[in-house]
Backbone as a chain_set.jsonl record, in Angstrom:
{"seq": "XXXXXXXXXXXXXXXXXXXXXXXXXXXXXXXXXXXXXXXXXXXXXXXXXXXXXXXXXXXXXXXXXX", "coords": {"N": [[-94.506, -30.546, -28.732], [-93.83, -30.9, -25.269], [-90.937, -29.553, -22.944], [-90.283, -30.538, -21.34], [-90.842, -33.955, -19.847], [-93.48, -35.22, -17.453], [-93.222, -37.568, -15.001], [-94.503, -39.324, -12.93], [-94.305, -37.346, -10.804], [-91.718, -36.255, -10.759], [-89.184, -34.646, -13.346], [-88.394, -35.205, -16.629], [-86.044, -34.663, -18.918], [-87.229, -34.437, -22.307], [-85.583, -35.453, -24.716], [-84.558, -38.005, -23.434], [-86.525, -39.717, -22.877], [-87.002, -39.978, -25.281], [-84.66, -40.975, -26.66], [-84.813, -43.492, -25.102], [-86.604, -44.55, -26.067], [-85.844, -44.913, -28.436], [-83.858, -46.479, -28.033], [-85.513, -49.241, -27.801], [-86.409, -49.535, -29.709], [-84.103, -50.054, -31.551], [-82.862, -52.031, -30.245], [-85.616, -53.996, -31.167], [-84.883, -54.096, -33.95], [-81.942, -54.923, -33.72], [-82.768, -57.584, -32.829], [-84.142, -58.799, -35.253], [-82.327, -58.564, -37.4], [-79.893, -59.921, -36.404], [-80.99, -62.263, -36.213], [-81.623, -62.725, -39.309], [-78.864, -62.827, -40.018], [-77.808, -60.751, -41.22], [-75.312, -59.918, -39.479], [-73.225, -61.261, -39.833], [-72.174, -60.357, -42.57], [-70.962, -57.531, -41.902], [-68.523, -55.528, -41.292], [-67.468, -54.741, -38.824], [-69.229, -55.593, -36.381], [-70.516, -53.946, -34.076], [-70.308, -51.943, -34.627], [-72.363, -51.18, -36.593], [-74.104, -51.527, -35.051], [-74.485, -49.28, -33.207], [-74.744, -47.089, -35.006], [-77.167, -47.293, -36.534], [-78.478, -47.651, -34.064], [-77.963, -44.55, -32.971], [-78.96, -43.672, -35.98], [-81.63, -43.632, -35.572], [-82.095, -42.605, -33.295], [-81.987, -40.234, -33.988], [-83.617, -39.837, -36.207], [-86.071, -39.758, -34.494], [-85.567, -37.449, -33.039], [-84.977, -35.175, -33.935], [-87.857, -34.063, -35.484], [-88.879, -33.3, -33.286], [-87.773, -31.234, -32.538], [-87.292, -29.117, -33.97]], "CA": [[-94.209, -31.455, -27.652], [-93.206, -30.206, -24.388], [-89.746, -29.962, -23.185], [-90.133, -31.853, -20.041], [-92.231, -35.079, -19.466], [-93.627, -35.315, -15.315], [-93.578, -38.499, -14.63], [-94.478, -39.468, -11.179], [-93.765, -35.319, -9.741], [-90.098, -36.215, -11.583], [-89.059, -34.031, -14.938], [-87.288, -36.094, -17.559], [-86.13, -33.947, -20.752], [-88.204, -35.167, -23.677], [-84.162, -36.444, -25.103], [-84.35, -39.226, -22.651], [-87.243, -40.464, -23.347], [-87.148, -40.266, -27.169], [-83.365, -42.163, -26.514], [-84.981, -44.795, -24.293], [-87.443, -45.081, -27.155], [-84.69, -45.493, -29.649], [-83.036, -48.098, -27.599], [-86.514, -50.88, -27.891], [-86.826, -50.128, -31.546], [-83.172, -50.557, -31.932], [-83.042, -53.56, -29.931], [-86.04, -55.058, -31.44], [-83.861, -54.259, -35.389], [-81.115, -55.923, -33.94], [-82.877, -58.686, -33.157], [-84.274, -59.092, -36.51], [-80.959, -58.238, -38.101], [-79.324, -60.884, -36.212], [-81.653, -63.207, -37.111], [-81.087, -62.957, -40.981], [-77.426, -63.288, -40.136], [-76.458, -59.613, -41.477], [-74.298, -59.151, -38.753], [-71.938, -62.041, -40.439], [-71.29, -59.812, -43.334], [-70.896, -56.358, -41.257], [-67.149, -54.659, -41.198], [-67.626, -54.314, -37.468], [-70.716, -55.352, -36.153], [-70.77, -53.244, -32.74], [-70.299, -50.007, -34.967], [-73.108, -51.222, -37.643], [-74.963, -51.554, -33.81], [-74.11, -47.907, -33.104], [-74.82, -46.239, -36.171], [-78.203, -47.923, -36.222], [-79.299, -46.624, -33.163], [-77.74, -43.527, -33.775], [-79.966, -43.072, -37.28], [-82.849, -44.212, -35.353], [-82.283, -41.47, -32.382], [-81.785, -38.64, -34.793], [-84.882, -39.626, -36.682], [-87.29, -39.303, -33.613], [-85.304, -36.546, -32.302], [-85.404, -34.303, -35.366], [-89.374, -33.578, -35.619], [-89.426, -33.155, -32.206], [-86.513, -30.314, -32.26], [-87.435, -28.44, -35.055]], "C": [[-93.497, -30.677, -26.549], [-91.853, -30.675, -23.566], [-89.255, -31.097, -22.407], [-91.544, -32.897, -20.092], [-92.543, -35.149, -17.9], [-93.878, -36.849, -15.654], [-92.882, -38.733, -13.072], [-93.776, -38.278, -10.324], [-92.397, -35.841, -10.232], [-90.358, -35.554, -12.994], [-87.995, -35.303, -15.294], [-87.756, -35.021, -18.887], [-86.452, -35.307, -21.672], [-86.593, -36.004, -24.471], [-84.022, -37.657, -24.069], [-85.42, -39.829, -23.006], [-87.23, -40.733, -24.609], [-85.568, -41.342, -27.269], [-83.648, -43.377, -26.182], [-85.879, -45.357, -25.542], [-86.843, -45.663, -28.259], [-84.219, -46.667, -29.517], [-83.849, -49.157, -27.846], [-86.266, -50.906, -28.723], [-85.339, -50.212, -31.855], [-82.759, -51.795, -31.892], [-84.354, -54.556, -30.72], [-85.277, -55.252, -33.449], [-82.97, -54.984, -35.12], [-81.664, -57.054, -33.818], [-83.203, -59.314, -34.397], [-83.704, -59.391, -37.621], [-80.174, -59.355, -37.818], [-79.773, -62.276, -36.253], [-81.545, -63.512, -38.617], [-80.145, -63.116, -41.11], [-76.711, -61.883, -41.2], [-75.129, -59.17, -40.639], [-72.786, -59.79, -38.967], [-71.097, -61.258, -41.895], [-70.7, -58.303, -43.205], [-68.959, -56.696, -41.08], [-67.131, -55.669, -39.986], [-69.421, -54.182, -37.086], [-71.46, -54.631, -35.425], [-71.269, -51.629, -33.653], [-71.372, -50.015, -36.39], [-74.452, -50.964, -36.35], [-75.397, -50.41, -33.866], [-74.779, -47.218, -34.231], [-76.744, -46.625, -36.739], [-79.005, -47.304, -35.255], [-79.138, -45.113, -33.096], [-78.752, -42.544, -34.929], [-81.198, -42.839, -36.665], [-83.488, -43.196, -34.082], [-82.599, -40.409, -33.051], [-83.138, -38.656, -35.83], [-86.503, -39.299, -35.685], [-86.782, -38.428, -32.605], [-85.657, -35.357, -33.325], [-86.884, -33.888, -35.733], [-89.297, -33.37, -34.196], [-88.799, -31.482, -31.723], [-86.287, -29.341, -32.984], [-87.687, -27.197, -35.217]], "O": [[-92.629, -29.859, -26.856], [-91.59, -31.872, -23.457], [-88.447, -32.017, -22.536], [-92.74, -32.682, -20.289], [-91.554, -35.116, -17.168], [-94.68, -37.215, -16.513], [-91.836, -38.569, -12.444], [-92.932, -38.354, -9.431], [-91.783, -35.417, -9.253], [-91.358, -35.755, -13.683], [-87.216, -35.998, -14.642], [-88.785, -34.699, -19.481], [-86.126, -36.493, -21.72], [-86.684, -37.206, -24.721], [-82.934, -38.22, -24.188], [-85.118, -40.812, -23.682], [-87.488, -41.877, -24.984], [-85.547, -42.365, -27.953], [-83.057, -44.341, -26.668], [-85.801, -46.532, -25.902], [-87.208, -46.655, -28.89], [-84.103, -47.604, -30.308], [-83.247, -50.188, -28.143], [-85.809, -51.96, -29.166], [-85.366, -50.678, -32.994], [-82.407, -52.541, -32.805], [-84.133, -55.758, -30.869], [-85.225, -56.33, -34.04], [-82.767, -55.878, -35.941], [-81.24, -57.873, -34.634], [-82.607, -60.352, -34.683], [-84.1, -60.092, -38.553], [-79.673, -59.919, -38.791], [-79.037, -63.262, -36.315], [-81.368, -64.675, -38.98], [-79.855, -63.587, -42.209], [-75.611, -61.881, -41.753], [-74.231, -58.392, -40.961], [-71.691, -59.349, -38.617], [-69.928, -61.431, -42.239], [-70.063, -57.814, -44.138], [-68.369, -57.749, -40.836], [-66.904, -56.879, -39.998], [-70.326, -53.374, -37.29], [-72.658, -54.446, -35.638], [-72.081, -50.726, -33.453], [-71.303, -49.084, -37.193], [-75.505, -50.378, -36.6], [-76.478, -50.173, -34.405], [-75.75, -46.638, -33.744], [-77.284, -45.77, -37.441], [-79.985, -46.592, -35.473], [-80.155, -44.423, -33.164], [-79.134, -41.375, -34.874], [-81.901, -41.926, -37.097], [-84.673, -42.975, -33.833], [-83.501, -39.661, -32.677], [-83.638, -37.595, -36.204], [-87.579, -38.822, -36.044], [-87.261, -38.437, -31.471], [-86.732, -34.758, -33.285], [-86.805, -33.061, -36.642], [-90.492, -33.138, -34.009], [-89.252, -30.765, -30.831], [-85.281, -28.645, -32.848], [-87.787, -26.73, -36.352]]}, "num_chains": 1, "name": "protein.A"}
């Protein structure tokens, strides 16, 4: 994969996009998540948020970075 993406004669490092990518599929887990009502038995739900997207960055950053 190459390091930069062109979109529209603009570079964006390939880590922004694979982040922005993280963020839907995170957002569409939380919604799902907060639908089943796990977030009622979560510590801290912000940092179950976090850690979530987090896993979810580092898994589609990691093959890409290798």
């Amino acid at each position: 994969m190459p390091r930069e993406i062109a979109f529209y004669g603009f570079y964006f490092p390939t880590l922004t996009v694979l982040f922005i990518t993280a963020l839907l599929i995170t957002w569409g887990v939380d919604r799902i998540l907060a639908g089943t009502g796990l977030y009622r038995w979560a510590w801290h739900p912000t940092l179950l948020r976090l850690a979530i997207y987090v896993g979810i960055s580092c898994a589609l950053t990691l093959p890409v970075y290798r």
